[in-house]
N, CA, C and O atoms as a MOPAC input file, in Angstrom:
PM7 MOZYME 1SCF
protein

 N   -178.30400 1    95.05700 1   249.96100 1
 C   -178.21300 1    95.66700 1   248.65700 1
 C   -178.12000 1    97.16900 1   248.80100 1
 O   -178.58700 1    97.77600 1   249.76500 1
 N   -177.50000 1    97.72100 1   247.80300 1
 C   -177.47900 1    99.25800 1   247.72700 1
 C   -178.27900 1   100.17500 1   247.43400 1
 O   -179.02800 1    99.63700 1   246.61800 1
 N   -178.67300 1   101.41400 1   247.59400 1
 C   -179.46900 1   102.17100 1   247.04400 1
 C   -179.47400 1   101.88300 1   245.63200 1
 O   -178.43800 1   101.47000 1   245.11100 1
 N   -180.43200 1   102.03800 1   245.01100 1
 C   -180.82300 1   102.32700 1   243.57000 1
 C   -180.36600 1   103.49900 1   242.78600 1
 O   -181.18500 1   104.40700 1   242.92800 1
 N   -179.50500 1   103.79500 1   242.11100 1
 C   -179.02800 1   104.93700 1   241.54900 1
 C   -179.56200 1   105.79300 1   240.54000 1
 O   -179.37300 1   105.67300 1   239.32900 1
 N   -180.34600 1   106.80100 1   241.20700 1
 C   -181.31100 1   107.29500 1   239.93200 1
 C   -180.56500 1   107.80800 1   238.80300 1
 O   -179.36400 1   108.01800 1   238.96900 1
 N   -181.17000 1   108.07300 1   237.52500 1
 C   -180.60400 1   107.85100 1   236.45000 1
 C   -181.47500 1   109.85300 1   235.99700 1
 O   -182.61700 1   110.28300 1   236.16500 1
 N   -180.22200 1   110.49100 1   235.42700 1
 C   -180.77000 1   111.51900 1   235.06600 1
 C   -180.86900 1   111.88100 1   234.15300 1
 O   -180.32500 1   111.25500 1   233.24300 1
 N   -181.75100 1   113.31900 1   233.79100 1
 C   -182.58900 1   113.65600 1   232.73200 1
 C   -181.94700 1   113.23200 1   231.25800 1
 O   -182.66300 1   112.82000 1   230.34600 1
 N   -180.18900 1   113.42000 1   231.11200 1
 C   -180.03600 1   113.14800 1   230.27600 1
 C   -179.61200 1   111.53900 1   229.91500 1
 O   -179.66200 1   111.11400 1   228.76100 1
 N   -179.21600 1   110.76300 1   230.99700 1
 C   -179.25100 1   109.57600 1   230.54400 1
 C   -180.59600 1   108.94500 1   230.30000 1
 O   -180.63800 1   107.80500 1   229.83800 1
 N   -181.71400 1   109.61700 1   230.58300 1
 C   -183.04500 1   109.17700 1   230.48000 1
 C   -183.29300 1   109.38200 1   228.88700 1
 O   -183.85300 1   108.51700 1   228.21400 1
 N   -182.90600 1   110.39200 1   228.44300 1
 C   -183.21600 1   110.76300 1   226.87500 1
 C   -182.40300 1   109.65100 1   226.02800 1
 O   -182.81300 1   109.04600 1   225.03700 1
 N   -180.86800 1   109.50700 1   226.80600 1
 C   -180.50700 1   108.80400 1   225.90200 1
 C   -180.39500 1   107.16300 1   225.88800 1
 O   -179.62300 1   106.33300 1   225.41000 1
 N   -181.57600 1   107.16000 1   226.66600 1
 C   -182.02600 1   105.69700 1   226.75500 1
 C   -182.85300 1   105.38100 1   225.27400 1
 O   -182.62700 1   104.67900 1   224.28800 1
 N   -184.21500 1   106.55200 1   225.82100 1
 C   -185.24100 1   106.76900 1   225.02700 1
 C   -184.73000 1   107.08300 1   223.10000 1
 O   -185.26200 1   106.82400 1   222.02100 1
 N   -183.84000 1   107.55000 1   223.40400 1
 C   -183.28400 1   107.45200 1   221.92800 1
 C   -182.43200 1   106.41100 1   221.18000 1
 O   -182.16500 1   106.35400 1   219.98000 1
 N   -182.02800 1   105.49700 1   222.32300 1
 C   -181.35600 1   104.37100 1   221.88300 1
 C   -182.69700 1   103.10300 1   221.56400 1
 O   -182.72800 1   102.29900 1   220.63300 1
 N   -183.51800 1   103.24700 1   222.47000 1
 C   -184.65200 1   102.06500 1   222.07500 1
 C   -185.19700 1   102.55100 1   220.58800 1
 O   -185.28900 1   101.74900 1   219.65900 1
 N   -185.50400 1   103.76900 1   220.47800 1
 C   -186.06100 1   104.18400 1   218.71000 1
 C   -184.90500 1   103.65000 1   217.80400 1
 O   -185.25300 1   102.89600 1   216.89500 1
 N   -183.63000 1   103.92900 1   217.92500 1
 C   -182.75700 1   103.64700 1   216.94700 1
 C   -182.23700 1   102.06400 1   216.90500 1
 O   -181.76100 1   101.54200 1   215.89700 1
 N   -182.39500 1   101.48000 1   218.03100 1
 C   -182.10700 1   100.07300 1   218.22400 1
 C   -181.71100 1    99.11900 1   216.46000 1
 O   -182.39200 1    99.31600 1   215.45300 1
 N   -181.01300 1    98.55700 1   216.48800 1
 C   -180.80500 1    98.30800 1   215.01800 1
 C   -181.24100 1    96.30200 1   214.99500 1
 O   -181.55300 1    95.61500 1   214.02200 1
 N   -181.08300 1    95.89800 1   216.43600 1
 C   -181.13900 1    94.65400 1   216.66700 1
 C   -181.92300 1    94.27700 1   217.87700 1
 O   -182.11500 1    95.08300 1   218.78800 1
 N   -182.43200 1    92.90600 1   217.89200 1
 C   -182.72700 1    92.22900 1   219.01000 1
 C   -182.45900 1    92.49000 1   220.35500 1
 O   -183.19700 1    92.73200 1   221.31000 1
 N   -180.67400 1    92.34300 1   220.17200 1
 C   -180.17700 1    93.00300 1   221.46400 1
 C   -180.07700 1    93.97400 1   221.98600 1
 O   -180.32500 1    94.08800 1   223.18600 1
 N   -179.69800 1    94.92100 1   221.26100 1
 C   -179.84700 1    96.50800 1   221.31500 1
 C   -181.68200 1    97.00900 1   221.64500 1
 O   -181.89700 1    97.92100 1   222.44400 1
 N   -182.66200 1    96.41000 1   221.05000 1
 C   -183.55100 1    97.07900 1   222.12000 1
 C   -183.70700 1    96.18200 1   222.81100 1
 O   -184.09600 1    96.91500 1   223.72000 1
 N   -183.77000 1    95.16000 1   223.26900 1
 C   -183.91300 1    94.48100 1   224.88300 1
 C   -182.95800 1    95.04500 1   225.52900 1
 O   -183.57600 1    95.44800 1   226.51400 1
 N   -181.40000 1    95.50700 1   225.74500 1
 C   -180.74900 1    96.26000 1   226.56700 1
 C   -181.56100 1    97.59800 1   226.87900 1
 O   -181.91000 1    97.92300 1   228.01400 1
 N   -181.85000 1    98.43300 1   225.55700 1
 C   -182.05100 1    99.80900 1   225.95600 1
 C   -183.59300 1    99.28000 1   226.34200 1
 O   -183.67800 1   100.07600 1   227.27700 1
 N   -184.61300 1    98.73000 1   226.37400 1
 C   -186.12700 1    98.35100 1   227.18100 1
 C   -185.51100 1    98.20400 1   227.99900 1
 O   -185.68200 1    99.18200 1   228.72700 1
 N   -184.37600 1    97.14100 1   228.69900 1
 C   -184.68200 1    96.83900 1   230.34900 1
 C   -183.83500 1    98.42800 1   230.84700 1
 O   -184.27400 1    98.94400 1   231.87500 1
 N   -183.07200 1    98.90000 1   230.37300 1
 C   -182.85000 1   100.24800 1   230.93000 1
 C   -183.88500 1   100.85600 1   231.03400 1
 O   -184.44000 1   101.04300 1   232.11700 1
 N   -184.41500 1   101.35600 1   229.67500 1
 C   -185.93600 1   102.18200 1   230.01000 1
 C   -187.22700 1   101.78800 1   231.18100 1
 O   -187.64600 1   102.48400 1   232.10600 1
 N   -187.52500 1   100.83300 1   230.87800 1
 C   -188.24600 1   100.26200 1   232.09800 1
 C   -188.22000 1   100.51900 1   233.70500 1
 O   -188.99900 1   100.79200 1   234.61800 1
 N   -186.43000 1   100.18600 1   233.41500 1
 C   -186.11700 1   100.93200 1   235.39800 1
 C   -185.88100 1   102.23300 1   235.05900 1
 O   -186.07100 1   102.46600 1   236.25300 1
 N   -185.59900 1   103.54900 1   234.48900 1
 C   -185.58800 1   104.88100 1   234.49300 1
 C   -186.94300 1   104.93100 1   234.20300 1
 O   -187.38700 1   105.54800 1   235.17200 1
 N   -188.01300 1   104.63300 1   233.37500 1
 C   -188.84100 1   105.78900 1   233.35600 1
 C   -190.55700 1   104.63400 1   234.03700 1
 O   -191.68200 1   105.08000 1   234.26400 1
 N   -190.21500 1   103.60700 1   234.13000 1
 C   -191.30100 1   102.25500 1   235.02500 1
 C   -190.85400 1   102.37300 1   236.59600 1
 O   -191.71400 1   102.18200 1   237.45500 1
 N   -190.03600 1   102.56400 1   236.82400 1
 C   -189.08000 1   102.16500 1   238.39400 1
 C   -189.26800 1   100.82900 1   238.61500 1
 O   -189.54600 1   100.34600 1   239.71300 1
 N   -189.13300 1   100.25700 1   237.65900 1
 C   -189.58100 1    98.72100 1   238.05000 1
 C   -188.68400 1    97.85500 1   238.33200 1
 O   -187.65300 1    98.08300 1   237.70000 1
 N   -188.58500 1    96.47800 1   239.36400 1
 C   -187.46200 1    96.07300 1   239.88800 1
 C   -186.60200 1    95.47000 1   239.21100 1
 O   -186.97200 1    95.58900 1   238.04300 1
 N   -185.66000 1    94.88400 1   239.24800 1
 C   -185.00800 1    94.23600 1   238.16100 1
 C   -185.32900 1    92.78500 1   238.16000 1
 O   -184.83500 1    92.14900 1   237.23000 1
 N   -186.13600 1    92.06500 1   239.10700 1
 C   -186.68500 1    90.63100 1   239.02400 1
 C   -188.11000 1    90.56000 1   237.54400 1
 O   -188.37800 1    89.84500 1   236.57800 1
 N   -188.76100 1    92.05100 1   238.36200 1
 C   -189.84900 1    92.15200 1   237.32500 1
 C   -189.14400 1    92.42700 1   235.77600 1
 O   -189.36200 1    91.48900 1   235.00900 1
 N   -188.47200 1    93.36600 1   235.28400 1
 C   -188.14600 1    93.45100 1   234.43800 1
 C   -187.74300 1    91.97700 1   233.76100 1
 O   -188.54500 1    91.52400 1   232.94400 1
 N   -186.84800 1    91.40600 1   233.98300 1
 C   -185.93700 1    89.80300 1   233.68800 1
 C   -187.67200 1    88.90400 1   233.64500 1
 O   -187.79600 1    88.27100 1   232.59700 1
 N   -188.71300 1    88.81400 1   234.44700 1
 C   -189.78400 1    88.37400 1   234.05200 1
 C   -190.31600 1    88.97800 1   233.04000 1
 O   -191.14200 1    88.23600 1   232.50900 1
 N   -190.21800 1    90.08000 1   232.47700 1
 C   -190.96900 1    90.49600 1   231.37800 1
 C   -189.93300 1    90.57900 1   230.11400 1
 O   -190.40700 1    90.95900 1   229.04300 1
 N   -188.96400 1    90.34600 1   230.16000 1
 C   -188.15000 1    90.47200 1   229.05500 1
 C   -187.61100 1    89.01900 1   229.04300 1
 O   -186.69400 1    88.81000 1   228.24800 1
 N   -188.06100 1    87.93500 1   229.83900 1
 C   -187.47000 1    86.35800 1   229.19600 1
 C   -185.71300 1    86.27100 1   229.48300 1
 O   -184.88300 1    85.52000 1   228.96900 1
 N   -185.51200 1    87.57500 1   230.72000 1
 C   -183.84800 1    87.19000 1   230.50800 1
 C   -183.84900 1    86.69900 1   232.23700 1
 O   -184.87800 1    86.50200 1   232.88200 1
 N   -182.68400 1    86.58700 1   232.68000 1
 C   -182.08200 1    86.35200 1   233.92000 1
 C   -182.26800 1    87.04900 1   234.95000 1
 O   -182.70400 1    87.96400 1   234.25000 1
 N   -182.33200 1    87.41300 1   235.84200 1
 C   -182.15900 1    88.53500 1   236.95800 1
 C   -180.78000 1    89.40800 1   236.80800 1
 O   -180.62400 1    90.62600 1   236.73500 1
 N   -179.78300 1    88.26300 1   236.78900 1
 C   -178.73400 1    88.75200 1   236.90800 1
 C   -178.03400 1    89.62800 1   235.59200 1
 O   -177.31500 1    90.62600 1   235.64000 1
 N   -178.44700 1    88.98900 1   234.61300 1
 C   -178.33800 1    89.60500 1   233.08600 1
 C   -178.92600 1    91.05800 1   233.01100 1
 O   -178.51400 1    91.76500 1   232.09100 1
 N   -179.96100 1    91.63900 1   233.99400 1
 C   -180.76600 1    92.55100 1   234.10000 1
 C   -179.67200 1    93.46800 1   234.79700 1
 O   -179.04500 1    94.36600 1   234.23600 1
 N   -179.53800 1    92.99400 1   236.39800 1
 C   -178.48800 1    93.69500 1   236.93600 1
 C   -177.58700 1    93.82600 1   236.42600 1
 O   -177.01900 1    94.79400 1   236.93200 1
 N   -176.80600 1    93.25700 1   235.34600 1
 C   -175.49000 1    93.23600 1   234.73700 1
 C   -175.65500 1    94.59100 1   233.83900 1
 O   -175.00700 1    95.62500 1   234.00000 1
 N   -176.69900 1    94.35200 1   232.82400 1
 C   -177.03300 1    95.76200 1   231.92700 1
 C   -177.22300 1    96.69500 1   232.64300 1
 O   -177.35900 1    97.61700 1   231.83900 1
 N   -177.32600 1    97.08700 1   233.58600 1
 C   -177.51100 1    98.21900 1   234.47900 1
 C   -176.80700 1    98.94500 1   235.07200 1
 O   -176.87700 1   100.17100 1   235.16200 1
 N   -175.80100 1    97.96800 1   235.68800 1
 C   -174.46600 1    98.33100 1   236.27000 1
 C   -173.70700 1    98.84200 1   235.18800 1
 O   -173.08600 1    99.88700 1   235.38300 1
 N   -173.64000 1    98.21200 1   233.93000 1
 C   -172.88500 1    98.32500 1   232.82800 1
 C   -173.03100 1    99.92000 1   232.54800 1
 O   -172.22500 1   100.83900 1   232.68600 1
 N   -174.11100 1    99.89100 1   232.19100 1
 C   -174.52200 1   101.36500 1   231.91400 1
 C   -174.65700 1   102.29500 1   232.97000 1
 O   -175.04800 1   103.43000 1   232.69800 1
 N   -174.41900 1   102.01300 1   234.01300 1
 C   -173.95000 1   103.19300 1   234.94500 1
 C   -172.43100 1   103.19200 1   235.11700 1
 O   -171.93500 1   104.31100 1   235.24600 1
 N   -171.52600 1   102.05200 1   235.14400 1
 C   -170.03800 1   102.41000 1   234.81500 1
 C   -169.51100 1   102.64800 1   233.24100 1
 O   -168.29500 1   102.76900 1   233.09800 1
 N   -170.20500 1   102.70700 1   232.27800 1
 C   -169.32300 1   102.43500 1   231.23600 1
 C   -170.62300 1   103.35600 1   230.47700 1
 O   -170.23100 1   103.54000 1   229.32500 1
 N   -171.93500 1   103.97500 1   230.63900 1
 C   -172.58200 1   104.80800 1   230.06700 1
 C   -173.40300 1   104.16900 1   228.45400 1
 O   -173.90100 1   103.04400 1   228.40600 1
 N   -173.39500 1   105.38800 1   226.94100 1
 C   -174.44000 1   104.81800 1   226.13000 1
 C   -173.90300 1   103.84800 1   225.54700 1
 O   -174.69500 1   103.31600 1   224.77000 1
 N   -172.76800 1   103.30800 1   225.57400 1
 C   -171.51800 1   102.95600 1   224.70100 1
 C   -172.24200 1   101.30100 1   224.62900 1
 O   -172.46400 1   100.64400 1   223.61100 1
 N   -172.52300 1   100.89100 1   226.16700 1
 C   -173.21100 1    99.43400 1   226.35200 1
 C   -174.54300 1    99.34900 1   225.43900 1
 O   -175.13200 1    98.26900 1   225.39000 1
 N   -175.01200 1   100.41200 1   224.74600 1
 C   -176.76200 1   100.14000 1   223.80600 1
 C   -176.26300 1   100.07400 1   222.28800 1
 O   -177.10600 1   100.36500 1   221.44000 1
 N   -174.96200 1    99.71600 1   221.84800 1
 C   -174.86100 1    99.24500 1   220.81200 1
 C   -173.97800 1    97.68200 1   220.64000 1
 O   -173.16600 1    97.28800 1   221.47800 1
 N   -174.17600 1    97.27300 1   219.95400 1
 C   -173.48300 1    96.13100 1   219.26900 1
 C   -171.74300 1    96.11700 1   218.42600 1
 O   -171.26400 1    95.90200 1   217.31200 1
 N   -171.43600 1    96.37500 1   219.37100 1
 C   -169.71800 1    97.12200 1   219.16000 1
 C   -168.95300 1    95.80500 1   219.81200 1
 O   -169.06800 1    95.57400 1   221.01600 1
 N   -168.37500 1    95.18200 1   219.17500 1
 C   -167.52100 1    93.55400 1   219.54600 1
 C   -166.40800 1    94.56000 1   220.30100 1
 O   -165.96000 1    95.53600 1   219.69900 1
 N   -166.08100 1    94.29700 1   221.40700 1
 C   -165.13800 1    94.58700 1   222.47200 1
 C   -164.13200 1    94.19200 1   222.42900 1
 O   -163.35100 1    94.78600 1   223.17200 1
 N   -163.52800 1    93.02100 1   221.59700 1
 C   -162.47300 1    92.47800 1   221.55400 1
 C   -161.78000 1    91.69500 1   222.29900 1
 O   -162.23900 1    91.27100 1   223.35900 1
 N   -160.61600 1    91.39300 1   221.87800 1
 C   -159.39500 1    90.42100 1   222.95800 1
 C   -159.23100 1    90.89600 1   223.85800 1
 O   -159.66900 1    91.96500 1   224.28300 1
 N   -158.29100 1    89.86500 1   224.47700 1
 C   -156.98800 1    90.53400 1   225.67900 1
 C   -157.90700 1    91.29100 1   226.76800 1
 O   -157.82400 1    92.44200 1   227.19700 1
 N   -158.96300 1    90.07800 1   227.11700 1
 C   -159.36600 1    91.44200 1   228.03300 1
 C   -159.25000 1    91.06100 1   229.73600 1
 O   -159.78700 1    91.70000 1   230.64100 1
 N   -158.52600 1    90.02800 1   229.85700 1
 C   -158.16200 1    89.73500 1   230.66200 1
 C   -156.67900 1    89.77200 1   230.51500 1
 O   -156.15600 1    88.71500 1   230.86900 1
 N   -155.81000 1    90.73300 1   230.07400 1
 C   -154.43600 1    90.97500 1   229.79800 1
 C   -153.83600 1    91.18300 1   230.94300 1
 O   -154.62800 1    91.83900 1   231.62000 1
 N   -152.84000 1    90.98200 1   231.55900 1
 C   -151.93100 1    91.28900 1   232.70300 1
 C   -151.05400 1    92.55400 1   232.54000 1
 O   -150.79300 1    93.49900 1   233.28400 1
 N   -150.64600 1    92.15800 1   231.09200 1
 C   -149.34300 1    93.24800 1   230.46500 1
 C   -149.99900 1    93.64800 1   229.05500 1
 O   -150.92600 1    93.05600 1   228.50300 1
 N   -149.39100 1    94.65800 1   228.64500 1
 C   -149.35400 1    94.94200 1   227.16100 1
 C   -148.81400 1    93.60100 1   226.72400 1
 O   -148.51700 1    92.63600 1   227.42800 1
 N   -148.72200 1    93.80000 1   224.89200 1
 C   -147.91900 1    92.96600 1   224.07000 1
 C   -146.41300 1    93.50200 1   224.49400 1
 O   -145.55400 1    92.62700 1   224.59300 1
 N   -146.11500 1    94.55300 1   224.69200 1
 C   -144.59200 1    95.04400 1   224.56000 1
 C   -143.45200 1    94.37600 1   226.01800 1
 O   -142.29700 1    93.96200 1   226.11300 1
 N   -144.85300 1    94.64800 1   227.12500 1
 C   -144.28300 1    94.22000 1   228.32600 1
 C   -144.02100 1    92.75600 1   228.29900 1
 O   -143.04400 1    92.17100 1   228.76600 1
 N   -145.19300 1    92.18500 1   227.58900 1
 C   -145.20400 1    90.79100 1   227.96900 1
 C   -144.32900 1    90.14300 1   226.94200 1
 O   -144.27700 1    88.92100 1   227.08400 1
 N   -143.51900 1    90.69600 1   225.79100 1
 C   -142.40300 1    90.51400 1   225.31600 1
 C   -141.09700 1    90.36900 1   225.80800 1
 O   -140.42300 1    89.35200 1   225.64400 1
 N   -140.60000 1    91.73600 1   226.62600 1
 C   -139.91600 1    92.23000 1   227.42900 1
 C   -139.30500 1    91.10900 1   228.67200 1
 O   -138.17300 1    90.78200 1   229.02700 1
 N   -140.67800 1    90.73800 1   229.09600 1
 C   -140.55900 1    89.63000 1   230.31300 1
 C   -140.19500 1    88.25100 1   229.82200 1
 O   -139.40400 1    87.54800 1   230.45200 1
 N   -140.77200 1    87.85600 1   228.69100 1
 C   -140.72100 1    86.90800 1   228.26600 1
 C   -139.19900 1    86.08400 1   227.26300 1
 O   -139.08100 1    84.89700 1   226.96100 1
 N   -137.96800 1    87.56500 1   226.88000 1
 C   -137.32300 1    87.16700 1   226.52400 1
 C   -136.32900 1    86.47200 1   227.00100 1
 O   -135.84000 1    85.62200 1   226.25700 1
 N   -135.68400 1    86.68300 1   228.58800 1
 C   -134.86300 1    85.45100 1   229.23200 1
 C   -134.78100 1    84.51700 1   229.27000 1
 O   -133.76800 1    83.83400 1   229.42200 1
 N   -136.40700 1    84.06000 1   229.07100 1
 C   -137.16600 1    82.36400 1   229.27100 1
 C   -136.67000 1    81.96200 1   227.77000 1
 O   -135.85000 1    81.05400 1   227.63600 1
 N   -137.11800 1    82.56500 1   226.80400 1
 C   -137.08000 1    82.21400 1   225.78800 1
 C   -135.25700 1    81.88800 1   225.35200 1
 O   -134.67900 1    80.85400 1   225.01600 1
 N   -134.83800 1    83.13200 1   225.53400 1
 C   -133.13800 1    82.80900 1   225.35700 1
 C   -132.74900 1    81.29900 1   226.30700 1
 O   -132.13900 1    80.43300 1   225.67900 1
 N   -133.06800 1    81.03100 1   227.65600 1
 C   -132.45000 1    79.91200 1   228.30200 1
 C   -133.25700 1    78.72900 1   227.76000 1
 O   -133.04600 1    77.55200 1   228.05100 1
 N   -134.15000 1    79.15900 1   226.98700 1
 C   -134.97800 1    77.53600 1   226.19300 1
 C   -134.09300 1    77.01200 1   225.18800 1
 O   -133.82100 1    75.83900 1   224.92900 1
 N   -133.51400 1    78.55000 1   224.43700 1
 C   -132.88200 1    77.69200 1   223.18400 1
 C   -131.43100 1    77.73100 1   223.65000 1
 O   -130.64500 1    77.24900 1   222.83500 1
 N   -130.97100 1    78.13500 1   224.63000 1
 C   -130.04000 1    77.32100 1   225.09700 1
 C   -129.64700 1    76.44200 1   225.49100 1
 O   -128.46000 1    76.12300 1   225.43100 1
 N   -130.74100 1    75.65800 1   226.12200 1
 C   -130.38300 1    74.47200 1   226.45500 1
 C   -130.76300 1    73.23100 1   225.55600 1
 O   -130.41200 1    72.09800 1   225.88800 1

């Protein structure tokens, strides 16, 4: 496993300000198991034991919020296509030959 990536002063605040504003269930159990490892240092097995979730669900919120930042402590639906290959435009583009030799034949 990798070093532990400490988390700084200001992502620490804006942990601490996301658990006060939390609007839901989910939103403060994300921003608690963040807070917990920034300002507890506590492991992520212990945490997932004290919050009733997974281990891995723990590590997942964590990672999340070190690649993708405060954006993961709200309840914002992410949407489709998120396993997309192409745009809509490309995957038009590619798709019209097939389509012309279908209704040709």
């Amino acid at each position: 496993m990798g070093r532990k990536k400490e988390l700084s002063v200001k992502q620490r605040d804006e942990i601490g300000t996301a658990l006060k504003r939390a609007k839901s269930k989910e939103e403060y159990q994300r921003a608690l198991c963040l807070w917990l490892r920034a300002e507890q240092a506590l492991p992520a097995k212990v945490i997932a034991k004290m919050l009733g979730m997974s281990f891995g669900g723990v590590r997942n919120i964590h990672s999340r919020y070190l690649k993708q930042g405060e954006s993961i402590l709200t309840n914002i639906p992410i949407g489709g296509r998120l396993h997309e290959n192409m745009s809509l435009k490309e995957e038009k583009t590619f798709l019209t030959p097939f389509e012309k030799a279908a209704a040709s034949s």
